[in-house]
MIDOSE-1310 file (N, C-alpha, C; in nm, 2 decimals, decimal comma, always signed):
residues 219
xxxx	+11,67/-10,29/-9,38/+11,71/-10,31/-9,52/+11,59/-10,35/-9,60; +11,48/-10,42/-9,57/+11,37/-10,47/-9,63/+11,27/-10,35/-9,63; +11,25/-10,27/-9,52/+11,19/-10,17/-9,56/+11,25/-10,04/-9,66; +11,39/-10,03/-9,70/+11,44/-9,96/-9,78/+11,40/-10,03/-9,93
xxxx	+11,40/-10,14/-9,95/+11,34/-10,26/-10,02/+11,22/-10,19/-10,11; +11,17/-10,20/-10,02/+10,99/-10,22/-10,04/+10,97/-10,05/-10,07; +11,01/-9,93/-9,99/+10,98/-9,82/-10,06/+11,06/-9,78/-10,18; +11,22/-9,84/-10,22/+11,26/-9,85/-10,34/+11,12/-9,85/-10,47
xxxx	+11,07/-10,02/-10,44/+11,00/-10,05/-10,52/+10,85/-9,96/-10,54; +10,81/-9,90/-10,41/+10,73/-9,85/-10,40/+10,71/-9,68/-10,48; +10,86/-9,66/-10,45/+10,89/-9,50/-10,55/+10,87/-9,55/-10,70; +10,94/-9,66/-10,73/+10,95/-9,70/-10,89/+10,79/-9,68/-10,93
xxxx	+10,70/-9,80/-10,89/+10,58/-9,76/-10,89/+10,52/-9,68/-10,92; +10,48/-9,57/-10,84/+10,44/-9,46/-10,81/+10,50/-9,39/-10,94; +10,66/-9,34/-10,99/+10,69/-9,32/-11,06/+10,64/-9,34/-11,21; +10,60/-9,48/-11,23/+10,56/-9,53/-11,37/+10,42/-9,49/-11,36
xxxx	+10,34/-9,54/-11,29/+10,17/-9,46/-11,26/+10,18/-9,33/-11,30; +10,27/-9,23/-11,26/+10,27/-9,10/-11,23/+10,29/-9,06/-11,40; +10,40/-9,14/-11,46/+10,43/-9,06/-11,58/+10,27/-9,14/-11,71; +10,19/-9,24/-11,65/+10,12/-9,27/-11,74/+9,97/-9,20/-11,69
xxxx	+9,97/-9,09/-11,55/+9,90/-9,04/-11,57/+9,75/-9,14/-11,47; +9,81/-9,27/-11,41/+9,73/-9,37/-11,37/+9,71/-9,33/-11,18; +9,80/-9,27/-11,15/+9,82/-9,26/-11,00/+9,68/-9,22/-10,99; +9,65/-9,31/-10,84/+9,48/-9,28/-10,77/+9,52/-9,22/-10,63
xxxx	+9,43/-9,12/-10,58/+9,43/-9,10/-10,46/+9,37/-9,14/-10,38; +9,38/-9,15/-10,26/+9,32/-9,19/-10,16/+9,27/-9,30/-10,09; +9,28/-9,40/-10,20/+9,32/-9,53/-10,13/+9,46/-9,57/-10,25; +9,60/-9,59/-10,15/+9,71/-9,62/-10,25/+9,70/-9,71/-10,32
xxxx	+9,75/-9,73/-10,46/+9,79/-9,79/-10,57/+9,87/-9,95/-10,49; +9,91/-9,91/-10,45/+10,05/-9,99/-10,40/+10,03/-10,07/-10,32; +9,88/-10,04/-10,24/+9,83/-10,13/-10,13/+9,78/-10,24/-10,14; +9,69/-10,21/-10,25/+9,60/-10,32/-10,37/+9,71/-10,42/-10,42
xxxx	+9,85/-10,38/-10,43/+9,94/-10,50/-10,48/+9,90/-10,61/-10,37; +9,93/-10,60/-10,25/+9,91/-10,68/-10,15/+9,83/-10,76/-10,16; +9,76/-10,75/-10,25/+9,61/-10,88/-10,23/+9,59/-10,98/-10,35; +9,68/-11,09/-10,34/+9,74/-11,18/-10,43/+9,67/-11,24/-10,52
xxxx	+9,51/-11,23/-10,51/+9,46/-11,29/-10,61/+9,47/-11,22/-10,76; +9,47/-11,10/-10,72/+9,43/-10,97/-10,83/+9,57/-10,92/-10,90; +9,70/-10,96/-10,82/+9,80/-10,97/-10,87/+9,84/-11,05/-10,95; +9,78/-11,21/-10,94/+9,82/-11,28/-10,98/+9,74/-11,32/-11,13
xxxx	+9,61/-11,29/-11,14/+9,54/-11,30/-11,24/+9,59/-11,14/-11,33; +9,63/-11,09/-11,27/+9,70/-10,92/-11,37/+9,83/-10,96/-11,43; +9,92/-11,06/-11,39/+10,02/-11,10/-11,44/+9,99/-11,16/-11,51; +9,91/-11,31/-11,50/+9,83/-11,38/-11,63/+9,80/-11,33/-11,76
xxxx	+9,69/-11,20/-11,68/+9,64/-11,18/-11,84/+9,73/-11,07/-11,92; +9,83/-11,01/-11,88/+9,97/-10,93/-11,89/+10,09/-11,02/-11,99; +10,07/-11,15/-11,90/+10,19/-11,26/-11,98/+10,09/-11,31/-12,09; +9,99/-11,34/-12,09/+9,93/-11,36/-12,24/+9,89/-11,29/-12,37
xxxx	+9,91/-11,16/-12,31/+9,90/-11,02/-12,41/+10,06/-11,03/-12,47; +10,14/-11,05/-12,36/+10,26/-11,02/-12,41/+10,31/-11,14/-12,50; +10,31/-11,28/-12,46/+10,33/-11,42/-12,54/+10,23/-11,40/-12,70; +10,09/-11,34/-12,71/+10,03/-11,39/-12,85/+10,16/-11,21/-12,92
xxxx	+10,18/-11,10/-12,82/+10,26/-11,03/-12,97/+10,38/-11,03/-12,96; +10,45/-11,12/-12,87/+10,57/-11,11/-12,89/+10,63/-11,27/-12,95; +10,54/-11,40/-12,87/+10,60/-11,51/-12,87/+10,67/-11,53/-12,70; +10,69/-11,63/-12,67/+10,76/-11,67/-12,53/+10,92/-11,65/-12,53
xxxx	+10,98/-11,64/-12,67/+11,12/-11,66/-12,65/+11,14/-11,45/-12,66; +11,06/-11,38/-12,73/+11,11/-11,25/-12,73/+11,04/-11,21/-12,66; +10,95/-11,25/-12,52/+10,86/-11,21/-12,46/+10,93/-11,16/-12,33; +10,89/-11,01/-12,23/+11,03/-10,94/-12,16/+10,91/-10,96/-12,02
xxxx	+10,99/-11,01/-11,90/+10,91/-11,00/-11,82/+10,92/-10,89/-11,74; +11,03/-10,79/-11,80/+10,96/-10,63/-11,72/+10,84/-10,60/-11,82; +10,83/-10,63/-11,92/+10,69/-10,55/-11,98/+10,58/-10,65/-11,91; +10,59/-10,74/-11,89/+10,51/-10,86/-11,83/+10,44/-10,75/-11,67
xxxx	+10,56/-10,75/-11,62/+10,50/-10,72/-11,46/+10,43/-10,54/-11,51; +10,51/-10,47/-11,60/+10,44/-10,39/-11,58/+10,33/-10,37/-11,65; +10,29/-10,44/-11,76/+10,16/-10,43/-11,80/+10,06/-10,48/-11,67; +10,08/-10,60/-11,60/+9,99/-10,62/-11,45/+9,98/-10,51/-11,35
xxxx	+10,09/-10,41/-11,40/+10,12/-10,29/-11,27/+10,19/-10,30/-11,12; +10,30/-10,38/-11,12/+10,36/-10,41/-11,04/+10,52/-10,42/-11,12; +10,61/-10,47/-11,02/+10,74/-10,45/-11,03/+10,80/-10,62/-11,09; +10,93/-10,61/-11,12/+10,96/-10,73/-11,18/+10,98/-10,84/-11,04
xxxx	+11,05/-10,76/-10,93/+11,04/-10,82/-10,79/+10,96/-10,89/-10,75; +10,84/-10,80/-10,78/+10,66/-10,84/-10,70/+10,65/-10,94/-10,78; +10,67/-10,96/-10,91/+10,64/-11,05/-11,02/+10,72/-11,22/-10,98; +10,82/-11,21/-10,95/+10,89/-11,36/-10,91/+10,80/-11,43/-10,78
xxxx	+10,75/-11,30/-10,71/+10,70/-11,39/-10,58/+10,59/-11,47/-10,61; +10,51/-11,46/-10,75/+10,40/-11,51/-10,80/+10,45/-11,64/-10,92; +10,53/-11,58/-10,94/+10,58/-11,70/-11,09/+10,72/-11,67/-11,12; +10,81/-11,79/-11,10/+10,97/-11,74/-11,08/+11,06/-11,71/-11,22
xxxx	+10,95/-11,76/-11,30/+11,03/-11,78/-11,46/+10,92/-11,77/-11,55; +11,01/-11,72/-11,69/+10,85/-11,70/-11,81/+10,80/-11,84/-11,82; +10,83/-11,97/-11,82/+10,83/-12,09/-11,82/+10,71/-12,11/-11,75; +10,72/-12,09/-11,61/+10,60/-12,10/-11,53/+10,49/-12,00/-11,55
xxxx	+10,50/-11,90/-11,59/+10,36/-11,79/-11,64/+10,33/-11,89/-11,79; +10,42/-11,95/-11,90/+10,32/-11,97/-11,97/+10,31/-12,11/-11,96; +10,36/-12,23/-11,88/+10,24/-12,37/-11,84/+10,16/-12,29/-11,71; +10,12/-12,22/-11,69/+10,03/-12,22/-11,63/+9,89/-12,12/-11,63
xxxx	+9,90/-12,06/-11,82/+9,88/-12,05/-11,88/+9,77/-12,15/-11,98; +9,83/-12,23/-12,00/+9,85/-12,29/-12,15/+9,78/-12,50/-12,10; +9,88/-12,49/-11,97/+9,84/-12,65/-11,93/+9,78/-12,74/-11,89; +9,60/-12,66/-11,90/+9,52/-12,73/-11,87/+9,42/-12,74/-11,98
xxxx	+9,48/-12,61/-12,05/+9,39/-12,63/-12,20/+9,45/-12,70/-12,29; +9,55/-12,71/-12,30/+9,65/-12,87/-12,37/+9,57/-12,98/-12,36; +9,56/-13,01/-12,19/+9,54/-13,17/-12,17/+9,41/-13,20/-12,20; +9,28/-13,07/-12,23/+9,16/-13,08/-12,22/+9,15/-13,14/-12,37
xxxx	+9,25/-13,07/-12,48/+9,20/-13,02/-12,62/+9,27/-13,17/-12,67; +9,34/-13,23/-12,62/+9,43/-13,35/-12,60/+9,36/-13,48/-12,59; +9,24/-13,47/-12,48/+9,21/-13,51/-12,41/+9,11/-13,59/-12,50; +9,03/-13,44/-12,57/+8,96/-13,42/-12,66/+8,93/-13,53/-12,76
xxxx	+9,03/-13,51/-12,83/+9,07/-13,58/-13,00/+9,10/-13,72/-12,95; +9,21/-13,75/-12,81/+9,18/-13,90/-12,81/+9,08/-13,99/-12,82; +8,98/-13,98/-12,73/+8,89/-14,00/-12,63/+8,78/-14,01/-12,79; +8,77/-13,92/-12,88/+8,70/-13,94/-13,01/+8,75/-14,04/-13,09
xxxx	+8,83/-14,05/-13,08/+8,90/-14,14/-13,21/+8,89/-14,31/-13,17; +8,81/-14,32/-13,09/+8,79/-14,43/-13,06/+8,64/-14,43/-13,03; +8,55/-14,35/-13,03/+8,42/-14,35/-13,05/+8,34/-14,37/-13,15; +8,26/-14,39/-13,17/+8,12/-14,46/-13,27/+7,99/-14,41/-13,22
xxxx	+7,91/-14,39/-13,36/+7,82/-14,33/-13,30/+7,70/-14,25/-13,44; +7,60/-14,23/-13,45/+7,54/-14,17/-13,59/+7,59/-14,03/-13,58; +7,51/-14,00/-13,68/+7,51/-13,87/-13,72/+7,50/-13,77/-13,57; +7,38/-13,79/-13,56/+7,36/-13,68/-13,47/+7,45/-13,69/-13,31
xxxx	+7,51/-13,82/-13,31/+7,64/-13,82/-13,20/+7,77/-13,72/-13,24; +7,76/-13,72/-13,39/+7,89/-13,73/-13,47/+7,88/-13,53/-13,43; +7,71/-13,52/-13,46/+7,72/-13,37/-13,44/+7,75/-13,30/-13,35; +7,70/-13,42/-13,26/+7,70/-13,31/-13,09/+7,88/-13,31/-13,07
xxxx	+7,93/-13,41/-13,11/+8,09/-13,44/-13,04/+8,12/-13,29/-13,13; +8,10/-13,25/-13,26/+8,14/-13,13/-13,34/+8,12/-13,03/-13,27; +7,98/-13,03/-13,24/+7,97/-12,85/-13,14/+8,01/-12,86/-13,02; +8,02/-13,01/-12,93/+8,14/-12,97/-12,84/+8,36/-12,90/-12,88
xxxx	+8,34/-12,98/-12,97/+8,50/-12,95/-13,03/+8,47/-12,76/-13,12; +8,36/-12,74/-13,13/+8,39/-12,58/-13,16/+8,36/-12,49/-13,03; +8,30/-12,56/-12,94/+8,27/-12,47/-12,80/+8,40/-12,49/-12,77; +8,51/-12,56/-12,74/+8,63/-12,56/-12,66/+8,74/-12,49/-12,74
xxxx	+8,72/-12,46/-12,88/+8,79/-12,35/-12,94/+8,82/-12,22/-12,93; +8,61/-12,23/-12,95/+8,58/-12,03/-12,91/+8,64/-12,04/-12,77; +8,61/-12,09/-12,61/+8,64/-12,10/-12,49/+8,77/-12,04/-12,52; +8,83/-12,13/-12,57/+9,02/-12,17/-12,54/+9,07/-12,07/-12,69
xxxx	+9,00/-11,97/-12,74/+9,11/-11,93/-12,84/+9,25/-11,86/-12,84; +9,27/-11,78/-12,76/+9,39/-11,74/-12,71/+9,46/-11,88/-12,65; +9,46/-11,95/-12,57/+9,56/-12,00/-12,53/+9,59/-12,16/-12,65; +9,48/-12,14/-12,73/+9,51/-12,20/-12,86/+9,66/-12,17/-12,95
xxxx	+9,62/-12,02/-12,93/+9,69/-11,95/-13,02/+9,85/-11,99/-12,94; +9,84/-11,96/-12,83/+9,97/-11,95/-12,75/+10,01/-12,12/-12,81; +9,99/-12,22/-12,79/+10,01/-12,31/-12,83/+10,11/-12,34/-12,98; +10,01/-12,28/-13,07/+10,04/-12,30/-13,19/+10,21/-12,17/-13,22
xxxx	+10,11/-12,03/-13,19/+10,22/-11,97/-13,25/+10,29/-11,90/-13,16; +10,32/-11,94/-13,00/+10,38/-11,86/-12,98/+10,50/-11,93/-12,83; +10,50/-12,10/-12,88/+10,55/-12,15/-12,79/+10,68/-12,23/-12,82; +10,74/-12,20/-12,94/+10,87/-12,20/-12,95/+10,96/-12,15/-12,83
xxxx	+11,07/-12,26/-12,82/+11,16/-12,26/-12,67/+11,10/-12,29/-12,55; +10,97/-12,38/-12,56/+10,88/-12,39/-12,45/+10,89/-12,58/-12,46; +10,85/-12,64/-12,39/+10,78/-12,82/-12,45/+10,65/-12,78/-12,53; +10,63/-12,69/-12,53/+10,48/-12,70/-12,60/+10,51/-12,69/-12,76
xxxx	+10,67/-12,61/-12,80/+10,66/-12,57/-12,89/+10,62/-12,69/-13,07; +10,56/-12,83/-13,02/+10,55/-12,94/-13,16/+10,39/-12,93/-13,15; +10,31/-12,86/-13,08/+10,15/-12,86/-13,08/+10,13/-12,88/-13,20; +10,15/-12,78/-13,26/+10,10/-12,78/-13,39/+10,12/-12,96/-13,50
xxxx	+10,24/-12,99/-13,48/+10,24/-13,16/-13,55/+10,18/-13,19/-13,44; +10,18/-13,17/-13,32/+10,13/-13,33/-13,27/+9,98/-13,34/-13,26; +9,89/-13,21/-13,32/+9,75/-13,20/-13,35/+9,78/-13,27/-13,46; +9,84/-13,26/-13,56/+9,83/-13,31/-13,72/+9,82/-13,48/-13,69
xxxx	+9,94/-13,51/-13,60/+9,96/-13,64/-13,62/+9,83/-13,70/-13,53; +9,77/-13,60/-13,45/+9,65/-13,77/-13,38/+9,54/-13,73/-13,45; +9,52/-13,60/-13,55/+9,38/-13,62/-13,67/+9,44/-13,77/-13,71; +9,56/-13,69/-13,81/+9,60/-13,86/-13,88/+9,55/-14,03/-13,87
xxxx	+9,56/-13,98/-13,75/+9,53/-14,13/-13,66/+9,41/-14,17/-13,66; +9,30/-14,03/-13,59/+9,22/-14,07/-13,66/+9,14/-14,08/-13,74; +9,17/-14,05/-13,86/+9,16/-14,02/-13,99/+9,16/-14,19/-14,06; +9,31/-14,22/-14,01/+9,33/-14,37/-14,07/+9,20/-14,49/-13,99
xxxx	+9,18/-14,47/-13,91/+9,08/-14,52/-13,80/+8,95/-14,56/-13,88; +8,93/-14,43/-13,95/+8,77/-14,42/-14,06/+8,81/-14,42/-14,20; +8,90/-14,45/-14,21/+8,93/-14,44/-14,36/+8,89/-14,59/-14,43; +8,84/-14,71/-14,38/+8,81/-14,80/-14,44/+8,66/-14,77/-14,43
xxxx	+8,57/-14,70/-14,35/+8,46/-14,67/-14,37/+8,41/-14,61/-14,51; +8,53/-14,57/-14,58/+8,50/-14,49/-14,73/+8,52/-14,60/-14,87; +8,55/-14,69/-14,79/+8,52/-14,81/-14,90/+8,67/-14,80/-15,03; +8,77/-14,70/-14,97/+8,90/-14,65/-15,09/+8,98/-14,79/-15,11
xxxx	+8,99/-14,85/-15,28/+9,04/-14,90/-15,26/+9,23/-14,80/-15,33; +9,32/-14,84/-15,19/+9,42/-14,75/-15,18/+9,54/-14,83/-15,11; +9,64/-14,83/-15,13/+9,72/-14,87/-15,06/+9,76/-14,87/-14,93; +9,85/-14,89/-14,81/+9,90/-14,88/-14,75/+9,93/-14,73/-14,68
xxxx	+10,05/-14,74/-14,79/+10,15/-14,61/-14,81/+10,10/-14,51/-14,84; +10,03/-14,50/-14,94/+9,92/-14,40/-14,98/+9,81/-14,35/-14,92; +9,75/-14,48/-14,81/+9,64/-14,42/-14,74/+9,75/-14,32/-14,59; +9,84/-14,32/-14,59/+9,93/-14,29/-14,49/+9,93/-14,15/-14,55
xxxx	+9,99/-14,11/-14,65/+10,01/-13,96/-14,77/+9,83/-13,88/-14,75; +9,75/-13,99/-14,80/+9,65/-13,90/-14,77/+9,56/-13,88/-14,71; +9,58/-13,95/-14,55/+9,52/-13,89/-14,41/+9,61/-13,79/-14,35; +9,76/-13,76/-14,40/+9,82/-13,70/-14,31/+9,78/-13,53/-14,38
xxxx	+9,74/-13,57/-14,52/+9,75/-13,48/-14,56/+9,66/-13,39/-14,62; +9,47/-13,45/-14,55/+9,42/-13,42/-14,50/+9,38/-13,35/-14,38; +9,44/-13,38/-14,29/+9,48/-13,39/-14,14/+9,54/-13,20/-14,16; +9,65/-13,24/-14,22/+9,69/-13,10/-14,24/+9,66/-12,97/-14,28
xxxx	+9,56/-12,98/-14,37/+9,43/-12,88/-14,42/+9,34/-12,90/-14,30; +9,30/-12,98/-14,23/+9,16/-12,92/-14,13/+9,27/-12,84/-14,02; +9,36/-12,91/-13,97/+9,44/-12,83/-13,88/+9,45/-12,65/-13,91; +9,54/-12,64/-14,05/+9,54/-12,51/-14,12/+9,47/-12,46/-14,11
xxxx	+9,32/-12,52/-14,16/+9,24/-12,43/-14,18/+9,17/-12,38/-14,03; +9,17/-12,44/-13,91/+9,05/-12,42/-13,79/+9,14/-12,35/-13,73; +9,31/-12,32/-13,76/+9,39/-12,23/-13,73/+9,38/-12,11/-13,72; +9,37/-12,13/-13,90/+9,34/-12,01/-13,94/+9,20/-11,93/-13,90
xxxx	+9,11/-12,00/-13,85/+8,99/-11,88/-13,79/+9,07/-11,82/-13,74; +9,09/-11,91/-13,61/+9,11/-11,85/-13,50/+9,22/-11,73/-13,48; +9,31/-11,80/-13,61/+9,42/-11,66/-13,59/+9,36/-11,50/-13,65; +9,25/-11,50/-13,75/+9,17/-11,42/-13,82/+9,01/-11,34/-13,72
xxxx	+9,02/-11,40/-13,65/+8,91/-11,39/-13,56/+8,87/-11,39/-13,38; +8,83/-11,32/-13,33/+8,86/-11,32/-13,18/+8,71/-11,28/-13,13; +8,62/-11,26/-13,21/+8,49/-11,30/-13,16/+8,41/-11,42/-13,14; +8,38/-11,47/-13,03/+8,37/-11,58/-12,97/+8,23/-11,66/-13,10
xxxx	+8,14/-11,58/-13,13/+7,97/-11,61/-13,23/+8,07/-11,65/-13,36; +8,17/-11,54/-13,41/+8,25/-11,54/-13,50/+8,30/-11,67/-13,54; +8,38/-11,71/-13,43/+8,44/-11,82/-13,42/+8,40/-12,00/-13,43; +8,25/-11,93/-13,37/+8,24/-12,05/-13,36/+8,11/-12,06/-13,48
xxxx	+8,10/-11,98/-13,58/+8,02/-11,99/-13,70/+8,17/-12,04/-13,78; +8,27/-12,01/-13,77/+8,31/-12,03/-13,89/+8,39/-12,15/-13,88; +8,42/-12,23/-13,76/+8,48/-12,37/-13,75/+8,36/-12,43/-13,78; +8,21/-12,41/-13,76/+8,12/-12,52/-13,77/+8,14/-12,53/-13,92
xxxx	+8,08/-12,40/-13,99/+8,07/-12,42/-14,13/+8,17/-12,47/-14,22; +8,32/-12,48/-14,13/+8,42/-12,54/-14,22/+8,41/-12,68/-14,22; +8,44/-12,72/-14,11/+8,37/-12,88/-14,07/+8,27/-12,92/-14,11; +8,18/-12,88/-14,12/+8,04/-12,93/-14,20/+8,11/-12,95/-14,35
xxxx	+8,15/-12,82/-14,38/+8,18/-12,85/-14,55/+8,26/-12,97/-14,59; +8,40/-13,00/-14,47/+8,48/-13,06/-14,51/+8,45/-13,20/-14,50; +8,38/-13,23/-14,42/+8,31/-13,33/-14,37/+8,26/-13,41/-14,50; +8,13/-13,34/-14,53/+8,02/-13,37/-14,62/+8,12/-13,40/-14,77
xxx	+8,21/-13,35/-14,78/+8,27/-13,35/-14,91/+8,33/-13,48/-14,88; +8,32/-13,58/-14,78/+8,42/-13,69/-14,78/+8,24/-13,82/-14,76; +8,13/-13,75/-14,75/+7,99/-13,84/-14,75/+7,94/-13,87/-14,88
């Protein structure tokens, strides 16, 4: 029964190769499935093509397995649910980018500390921009799907952190209205490169020079 199985999936295969014209000879297509590393990083980069244009909730994991070139079968033995293709995806660049902004908001330091911490936070951008993106726009119906506030809310924080360093005199309430809402324009805007841009030099000219600008405008 298991070998009726396996050449079922094997005709399907061959079938979809054949009508896109991909079928190789001579050493089989089908054999290369067997070697799990190459399957497994094909399905990755397959579920992240599919998550930034479809989103995770309209995202189909027969297009999933077959963009990797394998079957939706072959596909569970590697990752049993879209859930697990996109944390494992997505969950190590979370905790880093997370990791990130805490770990600053409690540091001190001059100028030229202040810079280096900058062009480390635009290197981990350009690195991480796709699974950036997955984060922000495409992780509705996921736990990930509040990234986007919960970047807003720990600028905020530390926003409020340095806000007596500008000497404002401001209220309470008010200093609350305008770190959040600050916070919310640098967010938007380092977004928006990345959603406008997918070259890595690109990327990382145009978060520096926004940061610089936005920066200096508060010196």
């Amino acid at each position: 029964m298991d070998f009726i199985l396996i050449l079922l999936e094997y005709l399907i295969y061959l079938h979809y190769h054949k009508r896109n014209h991909t079928v190789s000879f001579g050493v089989s297509s089908y054999m290369v499935q067997v070697r799990k590393p190459q399957i497994r990083e094909a399905l990755l980069n397959s579920a992240k093509r599919e998550f930034l244009k479809h989103g995770f909730q309209l995202s189909s994991t027969r297009r999933i397995a077959i963009g990797a070139g394998t079957t939706t079968g072959n596909m569970y033995k590697y990752f049993q649910t879209k859930n697990e293709l996109f944390e494992q995806l997505v969950s190590e660049v979370k905790a880093q980018i997370y990791s990130f902004i805490r770990e600053h908001e409690v540091e001190s330091g001059g100028v030229p500390n202040r810079l280096q911490q900058l062009q480390s936070f635009v290197n981990l951008m350009s690195d991480y921009r796709d699974e950036m993106l997955l984060l922000i726009d495409a992780s509705n119906g996921t736990k990930y799907q509040n990234t986007y506030e919960d970047l807003i809310e720990m600028i905020s924080l530390n926003l409020q952190e340095h806000l007596p360093d500008f000497n404002l005199s401001i209220s309470a309430a008010d200093s609350k209205i305008l770190v959040r809402t600050i916070a919310v324009g640098l967010v938007a805007g380092w977004v928006d490169i990345l959603r406008n841009h997918s070259d890595k030099k690109e990327i990382k000219n145009g978060l520096y020079q926004y940061f610089m600008f936005v920066f200096r405008s508060f010196l």
